[in-house]
C-alpha positions as CSV (number, residue, x, y, z in Angstrom):
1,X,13.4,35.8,18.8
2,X,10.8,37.6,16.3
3,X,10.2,36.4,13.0
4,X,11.9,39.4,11.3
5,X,14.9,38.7,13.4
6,X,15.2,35.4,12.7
7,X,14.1,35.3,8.8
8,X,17.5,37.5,8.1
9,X,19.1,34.3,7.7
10,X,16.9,31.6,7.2
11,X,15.2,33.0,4.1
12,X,15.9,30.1,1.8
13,X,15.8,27.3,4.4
14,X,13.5,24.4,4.2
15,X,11.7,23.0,6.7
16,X,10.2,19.5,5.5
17,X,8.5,16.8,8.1
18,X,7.6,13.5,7.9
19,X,7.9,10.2,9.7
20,X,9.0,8.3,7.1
21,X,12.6,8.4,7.0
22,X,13.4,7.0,3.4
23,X,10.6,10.3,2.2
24,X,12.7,13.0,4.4
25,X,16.3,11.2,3.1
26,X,14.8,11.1,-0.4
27,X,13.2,15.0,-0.7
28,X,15.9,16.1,1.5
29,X,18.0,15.1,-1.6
30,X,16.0,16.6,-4.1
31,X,16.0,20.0,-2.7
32,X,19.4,20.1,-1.7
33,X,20.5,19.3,-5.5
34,X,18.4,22.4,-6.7
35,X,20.4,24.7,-4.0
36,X,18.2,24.7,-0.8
37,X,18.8,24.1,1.9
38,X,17.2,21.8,4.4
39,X,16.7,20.6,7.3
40,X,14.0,17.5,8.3
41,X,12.2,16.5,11.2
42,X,10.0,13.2,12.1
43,X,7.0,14.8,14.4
44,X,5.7,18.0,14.2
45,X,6.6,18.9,18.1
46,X,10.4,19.4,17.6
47,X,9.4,21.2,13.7
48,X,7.5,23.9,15.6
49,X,10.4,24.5,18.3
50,X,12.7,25.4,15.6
51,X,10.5,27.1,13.4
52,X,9.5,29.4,16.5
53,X,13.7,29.9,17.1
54,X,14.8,30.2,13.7
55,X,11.7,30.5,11.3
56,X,12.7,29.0,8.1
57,X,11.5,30.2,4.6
58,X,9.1,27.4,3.6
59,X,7.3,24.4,5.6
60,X,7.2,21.2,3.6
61,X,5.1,18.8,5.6
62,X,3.3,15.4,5.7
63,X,-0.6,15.4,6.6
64,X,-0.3,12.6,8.6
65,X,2.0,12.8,11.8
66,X,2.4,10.7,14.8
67,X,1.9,13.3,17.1
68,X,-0.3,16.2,15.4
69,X,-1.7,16.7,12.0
70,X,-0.5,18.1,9.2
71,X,-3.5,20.9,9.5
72,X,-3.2,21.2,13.1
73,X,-0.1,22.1,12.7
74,X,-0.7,24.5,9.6
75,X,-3.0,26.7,12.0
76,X,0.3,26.7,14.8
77,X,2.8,27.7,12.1
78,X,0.0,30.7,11.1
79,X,0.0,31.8,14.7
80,X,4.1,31.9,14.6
81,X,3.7,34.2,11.0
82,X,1.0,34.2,9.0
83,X,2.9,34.7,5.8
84,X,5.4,31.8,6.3
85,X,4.5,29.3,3.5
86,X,3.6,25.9,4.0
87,X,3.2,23.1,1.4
88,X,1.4,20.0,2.6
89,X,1.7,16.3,1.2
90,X,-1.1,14.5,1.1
91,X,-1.9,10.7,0.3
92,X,-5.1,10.3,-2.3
93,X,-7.4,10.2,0.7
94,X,-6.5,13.5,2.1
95,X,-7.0,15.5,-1.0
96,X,-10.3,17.2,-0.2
97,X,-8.6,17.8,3.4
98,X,-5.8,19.8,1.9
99,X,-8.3,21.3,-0.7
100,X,-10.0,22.8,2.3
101,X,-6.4,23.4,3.6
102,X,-5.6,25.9,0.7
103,X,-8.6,28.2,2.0
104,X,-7.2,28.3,5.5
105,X,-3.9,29.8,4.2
106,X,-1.2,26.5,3.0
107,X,0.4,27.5,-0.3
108,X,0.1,24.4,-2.2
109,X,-0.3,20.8,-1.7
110,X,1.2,17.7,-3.8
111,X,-0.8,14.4,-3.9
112,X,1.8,11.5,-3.1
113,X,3.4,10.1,-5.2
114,X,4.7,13.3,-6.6
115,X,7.3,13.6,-8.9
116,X,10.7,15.8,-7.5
117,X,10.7,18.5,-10.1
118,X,7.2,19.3,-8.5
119,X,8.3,19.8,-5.3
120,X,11.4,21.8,-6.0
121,X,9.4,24.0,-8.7
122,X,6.8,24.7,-5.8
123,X,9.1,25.3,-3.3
124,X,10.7,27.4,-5.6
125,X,7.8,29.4,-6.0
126,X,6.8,30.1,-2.1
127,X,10.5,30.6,-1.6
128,X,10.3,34.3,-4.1
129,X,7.2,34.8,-2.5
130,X,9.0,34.4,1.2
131,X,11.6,37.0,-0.2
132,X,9.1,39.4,-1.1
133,X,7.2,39.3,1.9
134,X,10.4,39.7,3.9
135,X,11.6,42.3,1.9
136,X,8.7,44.4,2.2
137,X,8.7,44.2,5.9
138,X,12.4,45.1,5.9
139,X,11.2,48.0,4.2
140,X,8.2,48.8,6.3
141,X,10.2,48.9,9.6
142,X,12.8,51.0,7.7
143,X,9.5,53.7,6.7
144,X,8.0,53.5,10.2
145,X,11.3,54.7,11.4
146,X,11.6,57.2,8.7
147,X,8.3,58.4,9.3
148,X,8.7,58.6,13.0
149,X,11.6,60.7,12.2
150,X,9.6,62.9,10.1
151,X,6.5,62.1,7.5
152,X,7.6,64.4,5.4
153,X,10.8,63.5,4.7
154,X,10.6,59.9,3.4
155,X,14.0,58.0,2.6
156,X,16.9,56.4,4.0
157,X,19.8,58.1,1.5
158,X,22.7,59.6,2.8
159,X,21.4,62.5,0.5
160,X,18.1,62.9,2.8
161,X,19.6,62.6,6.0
162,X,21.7,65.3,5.1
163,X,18.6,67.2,3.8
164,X,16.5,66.9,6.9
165,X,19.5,68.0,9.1
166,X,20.1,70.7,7.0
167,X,16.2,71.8,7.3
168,X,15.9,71.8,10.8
169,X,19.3,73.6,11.2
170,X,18.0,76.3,9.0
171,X,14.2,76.3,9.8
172,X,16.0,77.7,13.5
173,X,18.1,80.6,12.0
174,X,14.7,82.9,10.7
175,X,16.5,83.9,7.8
176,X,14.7,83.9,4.5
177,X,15.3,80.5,1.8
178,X,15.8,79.7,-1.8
179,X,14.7,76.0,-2.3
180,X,15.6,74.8,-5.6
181,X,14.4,71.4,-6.8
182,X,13.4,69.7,-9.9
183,X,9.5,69.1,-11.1
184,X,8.1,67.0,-8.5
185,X,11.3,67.3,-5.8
186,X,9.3,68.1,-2.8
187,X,10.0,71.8,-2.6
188,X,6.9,72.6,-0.6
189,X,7.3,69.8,1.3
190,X,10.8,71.6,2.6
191,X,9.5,75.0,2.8
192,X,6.7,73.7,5.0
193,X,9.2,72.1,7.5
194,X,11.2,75.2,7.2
195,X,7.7,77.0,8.6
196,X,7.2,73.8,10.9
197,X,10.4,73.4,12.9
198,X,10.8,77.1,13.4
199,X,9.6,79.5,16.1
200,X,6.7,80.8,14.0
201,X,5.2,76.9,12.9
202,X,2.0,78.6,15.6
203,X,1.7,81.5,12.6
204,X,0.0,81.2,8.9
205,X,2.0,79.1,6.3
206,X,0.7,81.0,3.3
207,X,1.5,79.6,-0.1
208,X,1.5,81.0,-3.5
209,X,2.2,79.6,-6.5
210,X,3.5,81.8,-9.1
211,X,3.4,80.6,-12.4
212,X,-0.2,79.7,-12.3
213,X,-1.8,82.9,-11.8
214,X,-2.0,85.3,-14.7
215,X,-0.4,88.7,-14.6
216,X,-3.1,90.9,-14.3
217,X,-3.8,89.3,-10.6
218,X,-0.5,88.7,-9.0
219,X,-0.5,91.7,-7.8
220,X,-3.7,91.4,-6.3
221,X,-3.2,88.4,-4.7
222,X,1.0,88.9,-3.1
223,X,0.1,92.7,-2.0
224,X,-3.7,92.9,-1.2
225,X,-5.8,95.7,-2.1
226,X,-8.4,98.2,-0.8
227,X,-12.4,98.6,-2.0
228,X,-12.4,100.6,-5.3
229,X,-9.0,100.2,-5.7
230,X,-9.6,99.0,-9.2
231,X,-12.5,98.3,-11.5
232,X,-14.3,95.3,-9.9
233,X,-12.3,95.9,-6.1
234,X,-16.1,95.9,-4.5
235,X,-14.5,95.2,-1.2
236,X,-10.7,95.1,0.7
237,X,-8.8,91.7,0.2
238,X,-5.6,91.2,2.4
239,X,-3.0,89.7,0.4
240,X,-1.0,86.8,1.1
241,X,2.0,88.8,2.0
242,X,-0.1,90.2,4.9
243,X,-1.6,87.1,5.9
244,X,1.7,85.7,6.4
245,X,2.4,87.8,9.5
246,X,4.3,86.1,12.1
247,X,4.4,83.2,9.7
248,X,6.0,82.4,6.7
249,X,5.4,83.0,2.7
250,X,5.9,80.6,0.3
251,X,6.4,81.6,-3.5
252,X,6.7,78.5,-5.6
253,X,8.0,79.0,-9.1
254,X,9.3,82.2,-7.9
255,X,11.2,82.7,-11.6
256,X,7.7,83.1,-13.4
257,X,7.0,86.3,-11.3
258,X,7.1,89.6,-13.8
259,X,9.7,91.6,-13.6
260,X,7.7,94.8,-12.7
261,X,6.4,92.7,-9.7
262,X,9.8,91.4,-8.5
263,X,10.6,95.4,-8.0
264,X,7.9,95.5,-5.4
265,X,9.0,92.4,-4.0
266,X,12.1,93.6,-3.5
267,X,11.3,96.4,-1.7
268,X,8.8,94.4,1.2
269,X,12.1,92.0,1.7
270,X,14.0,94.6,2.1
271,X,12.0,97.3,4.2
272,X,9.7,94.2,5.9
273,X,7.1,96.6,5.0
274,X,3.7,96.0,2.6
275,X,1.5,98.7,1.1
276,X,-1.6,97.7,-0.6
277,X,-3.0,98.7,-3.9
278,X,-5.3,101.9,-3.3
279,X,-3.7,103.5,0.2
280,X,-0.7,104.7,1.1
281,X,-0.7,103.3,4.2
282,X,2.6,101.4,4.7
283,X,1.8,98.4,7.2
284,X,4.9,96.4,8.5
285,X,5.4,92.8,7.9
286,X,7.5,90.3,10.6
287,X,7.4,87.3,8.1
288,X,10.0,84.6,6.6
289,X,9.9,84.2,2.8
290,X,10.9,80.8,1.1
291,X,11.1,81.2,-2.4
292,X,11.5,77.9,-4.5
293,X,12.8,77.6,-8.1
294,X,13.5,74.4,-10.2
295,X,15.8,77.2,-12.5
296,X,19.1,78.2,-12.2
297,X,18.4,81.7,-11.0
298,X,21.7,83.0,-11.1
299,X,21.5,82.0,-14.7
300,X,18.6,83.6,-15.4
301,X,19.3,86.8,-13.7
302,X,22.7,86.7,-15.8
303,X,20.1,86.4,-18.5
304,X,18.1,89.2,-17.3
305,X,15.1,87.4,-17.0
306,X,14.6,87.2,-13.5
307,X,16.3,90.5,-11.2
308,X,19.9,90.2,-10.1
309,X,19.4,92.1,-7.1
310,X,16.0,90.4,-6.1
311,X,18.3,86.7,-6.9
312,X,20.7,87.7,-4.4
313,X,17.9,88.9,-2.0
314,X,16.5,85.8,-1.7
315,X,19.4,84.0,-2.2
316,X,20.4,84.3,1.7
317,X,20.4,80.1,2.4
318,X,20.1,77.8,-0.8
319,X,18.3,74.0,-0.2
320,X,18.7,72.4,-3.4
321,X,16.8,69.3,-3.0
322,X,18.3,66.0,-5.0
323,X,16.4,64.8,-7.7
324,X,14.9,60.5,-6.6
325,X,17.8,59.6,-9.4
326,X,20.3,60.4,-6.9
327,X,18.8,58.7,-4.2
328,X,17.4,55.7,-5.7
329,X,17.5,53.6,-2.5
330,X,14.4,55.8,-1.8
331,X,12.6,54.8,-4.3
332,X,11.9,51.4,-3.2
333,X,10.7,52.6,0.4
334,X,8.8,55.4,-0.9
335,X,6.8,53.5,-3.5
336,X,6.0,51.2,-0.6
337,X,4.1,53.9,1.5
338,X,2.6,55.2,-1.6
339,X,1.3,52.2,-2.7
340,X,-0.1,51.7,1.0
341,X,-1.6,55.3,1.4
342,X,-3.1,54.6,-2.6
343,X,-4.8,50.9,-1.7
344,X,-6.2,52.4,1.4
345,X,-7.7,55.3,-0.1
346,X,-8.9,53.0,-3.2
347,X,-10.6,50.4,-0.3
348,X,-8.1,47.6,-2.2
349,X,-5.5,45.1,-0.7
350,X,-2.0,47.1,-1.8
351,X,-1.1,45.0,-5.1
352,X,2.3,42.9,-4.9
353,X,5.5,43.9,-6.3
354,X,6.5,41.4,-9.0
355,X,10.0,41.6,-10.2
356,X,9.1,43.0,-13.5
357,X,7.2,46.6,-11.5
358,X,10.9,46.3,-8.9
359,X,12.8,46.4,-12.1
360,X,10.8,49.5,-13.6
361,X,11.6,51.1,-10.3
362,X,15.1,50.4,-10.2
363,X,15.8,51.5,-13.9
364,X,13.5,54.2,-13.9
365,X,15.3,57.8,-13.9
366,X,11.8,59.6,-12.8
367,X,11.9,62.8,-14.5
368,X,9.2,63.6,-12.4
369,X,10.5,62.4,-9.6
370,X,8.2,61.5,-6.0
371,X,5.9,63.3,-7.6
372,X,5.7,60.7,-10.6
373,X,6.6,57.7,-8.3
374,X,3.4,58.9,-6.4
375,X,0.7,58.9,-9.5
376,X,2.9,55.6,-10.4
377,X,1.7,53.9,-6.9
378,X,-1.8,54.9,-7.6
379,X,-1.8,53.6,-11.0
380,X,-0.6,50.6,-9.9
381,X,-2.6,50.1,-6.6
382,X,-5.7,50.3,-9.7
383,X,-3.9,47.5,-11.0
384,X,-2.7,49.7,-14.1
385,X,1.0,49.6,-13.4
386,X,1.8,46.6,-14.6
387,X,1.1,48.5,-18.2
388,X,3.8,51.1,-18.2
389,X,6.5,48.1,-17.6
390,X,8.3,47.1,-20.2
391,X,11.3,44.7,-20.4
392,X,14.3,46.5,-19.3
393,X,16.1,47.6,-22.3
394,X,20.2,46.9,-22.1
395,X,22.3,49.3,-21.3
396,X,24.2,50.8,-24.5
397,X,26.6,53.6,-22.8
398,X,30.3,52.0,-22.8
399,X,32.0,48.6,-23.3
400,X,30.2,45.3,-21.5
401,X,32.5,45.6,-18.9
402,X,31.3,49.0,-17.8
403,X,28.3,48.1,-17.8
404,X,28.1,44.7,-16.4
405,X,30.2,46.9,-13.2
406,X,27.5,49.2,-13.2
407,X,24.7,46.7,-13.1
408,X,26.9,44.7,-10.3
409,X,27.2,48.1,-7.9
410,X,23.5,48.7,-8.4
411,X,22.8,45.4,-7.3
412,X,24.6,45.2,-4.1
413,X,24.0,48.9,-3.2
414,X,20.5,47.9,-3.0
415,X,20.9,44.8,-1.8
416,X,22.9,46.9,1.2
417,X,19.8,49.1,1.5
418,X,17.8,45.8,1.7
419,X,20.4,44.7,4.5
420,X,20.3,47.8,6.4
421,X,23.9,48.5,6.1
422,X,24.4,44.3,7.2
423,X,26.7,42.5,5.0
424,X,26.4,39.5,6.2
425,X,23.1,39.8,5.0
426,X,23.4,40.7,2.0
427,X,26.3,38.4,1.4
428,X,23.5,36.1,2.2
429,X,21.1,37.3,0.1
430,X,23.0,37.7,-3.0
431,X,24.3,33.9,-2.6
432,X,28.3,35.2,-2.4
433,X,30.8,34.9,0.3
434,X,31.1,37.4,2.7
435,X,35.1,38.5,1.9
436,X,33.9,38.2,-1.7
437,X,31.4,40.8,-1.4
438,X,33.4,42.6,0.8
439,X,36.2,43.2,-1.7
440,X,33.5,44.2,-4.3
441,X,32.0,46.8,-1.9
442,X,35.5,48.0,-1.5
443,X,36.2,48.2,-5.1
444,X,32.4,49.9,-6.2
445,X,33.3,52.5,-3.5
446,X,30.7,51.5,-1.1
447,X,30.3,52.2,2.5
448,X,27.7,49.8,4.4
449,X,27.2,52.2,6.9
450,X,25.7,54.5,4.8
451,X,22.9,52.5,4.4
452,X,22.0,51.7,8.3
């Protein structure tokens, strides 16, 4: 059994050894009272066989054993999981011993006697930590998979699996797409999987972004143009609609082209067909166009800012792309990557996730969406995030009730995501019985399969 597979359950177990039986009876007692659970050995042989079958979520043990040392047996638990906490006791003598310890990885050490609320609040302490660490691998075996699946389509939410089945279904059919998505979606990120799964991918994925070229070169750039075609055309420049031949064109922010240029546009959709400033020459064009928006087009045609006949043009197959608020069981996993990707390009260890920045991210409604969860990784990786997070501020939309049922589907939604769909788990994890959090699933209208 791995370590993952067996930390699922064991998370908040205790492992504590010593071969005095009136110390294991006696801490035994003191952990249990605080909530832990425990389980005590005399010698380390039989500790390590159990931790190897069922790793546990802390070691508590004695440096002194009758069969192998306390720091012997610190290196064999590090070669079962590095990470796995271990907490040494050590008599006055042995103090410089488990000083030395600490630098070869235990998490604390108490100097006998010790008073009880010591222990407890230490193992307290590498308990959270255990969860963390376990959490996070949860979530990085959940990303690899993701990532295997498809890099660019990060996220485990019913709403993205539906998105990246409805890509590649699409990206097959060679018909051109409108992509709509908020400020920081991910719209090129679609339209370059639309370009990527389809028969041209071996073709030019030409992008263009609309709205941040002025007017007086738009033209230049979509349509191309020959030498002396205007003042300053020293030499011919294909456009970007030629480039993309066999390919596919991209026009981001497709609602801040001018109206005198979405004529023209128009007319190469229609006709397939491009003709340059300064020639007549009408040169044909085998190319999808993806056009992304984060407007309501239809709405702004209806307006008359934006053609109605251009609108419905484009308006073949419609992506809309749903905003990391929806999907916030995303968030989690894609702040992980992000911070990974950030502390590797910075040269820094990846920063841990206290529960005041996992907090911020479940609150959060990112406006900017992965976009802003992205420059939020990087701030933090700097070790600037902590900074932006503030206490969470209580809910003030309806009655307590509403909003103490809110907090509580939240909670075990993520908990679910945590889980992988496992209730059991996550029964676990929240501390609740299994038909108890059953019946709450039932009644918060969630379905753990989802979540798998």
């Amino acid at each position: 059994m791995s370590v993952e597979e067996g930390a699922g359950g064991s998370a908040e177990r205790v492992v504590f050894i010593d071969d005095e039986t009136d110390v294991c009876r006696a801490n035994r007692q003191s952990l249990e009272l605080d909530g832990f659970t425990v389980e005590t050995f005399g010698a380390a042989g039989p500790a390590l066989a159990a931790i190897l079958a069922d790793p546990p979520g802390l070691v508590v043990t004695d440096v002194r054993l009758p069969d192998l040392d306390g720091i012997a047996l610190l290196g064999r638990i590090k070669a079962i999981d590095p990470e796995l906490p271990v907490i040494l006791i050590t008599g006055h003598g042995d103090i410089r011993m488990a000083v030395g310890a600490m630098r070869d990885g235990a998490y604390d050490f108490l100097a006998k006697p010790y008073p009880a609320e010591s222990l407890v609040a230490s193992a307290r302490r590498a308990l959270e930590r255990r969860r963390l660490v376990l959490e996070n691998r949860t979530l990085r075996a959940r990303l690899d998979a993701a990532v295997e699946e498809d890099p660019a389509f990060l996220g485990i939410s019913p709403e993205m699996v539906r998105l990246r089945r409805l890509v590649r279904e699409v990206a097959q059919a060679d018909v051109d797409v409108l992509v709509f998505g908020e400020t920081g979606s991910g719209k090129e990120v679609v339209a370059s999987a639309l370009h990527r799964w389809s028969r041209r991918a071996g073709r030019n994925f030409v992008a263009m972004n609309c709205g941040a070229l002025p007017d007086s070169v738009v033209e230049s750039e979509l349509f191309g143009h020959e030498a002396g075609a205007f003042t300053g055309a020293l030499k011919r420049r294909v456009g970007r609609i030629e480039h993309a031949q066999g390919g596919t064109l991209f026009l981001d922010e497709i609602e801040s082209m001018p109206l005198g240029l979405q004529v023209k546009l128009l007319r190469v959709l229609q006709e397939r067909a491009v003709e340059p400033l300064g020639t007549n020459e009408i040169r044909p064009i085998d190319m999808r166009v993806v056009a992304a928006t984060k407007v309501d087009l239809g709405q702004a045609a209806a307006q008359g800012t934006f053609r109605d006949d251009l609108y419905h043009r484009l308006n073949v197959i419609t992506i809309a792309i749903p905003p990391l608020r929806d999907r916030r069981e995303d968030v989690m996993l894609l702040f992980q990557e992000f911070l990974t990707r950030a502390a590797t390009r910075f040269g820094r260890e990846p920063a841990p996730i206290t529960p005041a920045v996992r907090e911020h991210l479940r609150r959060h409604d990112w406006p900017g969406n992965v976009r802003e969860l992205g420059h939020f990784a990087e701030r933090h990786a700097l070790g600037l995030g902590q900074n932006e997070v503030s206490p969470p501020e209580a809910a003030t939309a309806g009655t307590l009730a509403e909003q103490v049922d809110r907090f509580e589907r939240g909670l075990i939604r993520e908990e679910l995501i945590m889980a992988g769909g496992d209730v059991r788990i996550a029964a676990e994890s929240l501390g609740t019985p299994r038909k108890t959090l059953y019946d709450k699933i039932a009644r918060h209208g969630l379905t753990p399969t989802d979540y798998r």
